[in-house]
C-alpha positions, 0 to 999 in steps of 0.5 A: 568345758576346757574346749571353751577355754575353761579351767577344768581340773579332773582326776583319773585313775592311773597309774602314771602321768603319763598313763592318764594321756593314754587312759583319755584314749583309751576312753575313746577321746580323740586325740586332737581333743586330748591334744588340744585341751590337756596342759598338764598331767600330774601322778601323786603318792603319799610316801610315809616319813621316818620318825626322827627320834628313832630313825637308825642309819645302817650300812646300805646293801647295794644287793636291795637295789633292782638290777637297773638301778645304782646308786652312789649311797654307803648308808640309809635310815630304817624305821624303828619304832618308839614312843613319838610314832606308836612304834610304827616307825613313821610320822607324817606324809609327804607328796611325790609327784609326777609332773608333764606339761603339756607343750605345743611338741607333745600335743603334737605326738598325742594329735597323731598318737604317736606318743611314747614316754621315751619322748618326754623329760620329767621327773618321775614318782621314782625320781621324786621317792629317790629325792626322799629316800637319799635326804633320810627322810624316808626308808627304802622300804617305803619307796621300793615299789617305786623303784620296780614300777619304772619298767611298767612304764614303757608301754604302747599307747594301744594296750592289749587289755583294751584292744581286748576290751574294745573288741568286747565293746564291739560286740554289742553295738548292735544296740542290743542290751547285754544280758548279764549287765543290761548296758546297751553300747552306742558307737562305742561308749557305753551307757547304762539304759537298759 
């Protein structure tokens, strides 16, 4: 449908932006598709928000940081606990996002699959988790997993675990159904007629 010039709005599990370009791959989508149909990529997180009759400031211990991050802040919130949360700390959500529009320079880099993430300028789920964090809306605590994620992102396109995979594919497309599944592989995509 986006082919045709219609707007198609889909979700895919990733990780990233960025890893649902190479998750459209993986798929075994060809890349001029990809290219010429996606505008944009997006990844969102709900991040929970400190509550701000018990929120406490304490003195930040640059030791919590990972060691390739730095960052320019003496002190932070931490979640307490009272009656307005439930004593959890935290009231309400708040969406950080990842955005990568699609333009006529990177669709160019996916149409011969020669896209890397050190190619794009975006703000990251890490970048939009700091934003929070540094206003005091939200803890350390919260955004952490955020701030260790960003060395995951550096990956090829091609993944071991699906050249794996795809060897496995390979394996049946003598039409044959699996035995232990009944799936029957057709020139690489997998349907379930067995």
């Amino acid at each position: 449908a986006a082919v045709t010039g219609h707007l198609v709005f889909s979700t895919v599990h990733t990780d990233s932006a960025f890893g649902t370009i190479s998750r459209l791959l993986d798929m075994d989508i060809p890349p001029y598709l990809v290219s010429n149909t996606l505008n944009l990529s997006m990844a969102q997180r709900l991040v929970r928000l400190l509550c701000p009759h018990c929120k406490q400031e304490e003195e930040f211990s640059m030791s919590l940081l990972p060691t390739n991050l730095r960052l320019d802040i003496q002190t932070h919130y931490k979640a307490v606990g009272c009656e307005h949360c439930y004593f959890t700390g935290y009231v309400g959500r708040k969406a950080i996002y990842e955005l990568i529009p699609i333009n006529h320079e990177i669709a160019d880099k996916i149409k011969i699959n020669n896209l890397s993430v050190n190619d794009l300028q975006f703000q990251s789920l890490k970048d939009s988790a700091l934003e929070l964090f540094l206003n005091g809306q939200t803890s350390f605590d919260e955004i952490l997993s955020y701030l260790l994620y960003t060395n995951t992102l550096f990956r090829p396109l091609l993944t071991p675990s699906l050249l794996n995979a795809k060897s496995k594919i390979s394996q049946y497309k003598n039409n044959e159904p699996d035995a232990v599944t009944g799936f029957v592989v057709y020139s690489g995509y997998i349907t379930n007629e067995g």
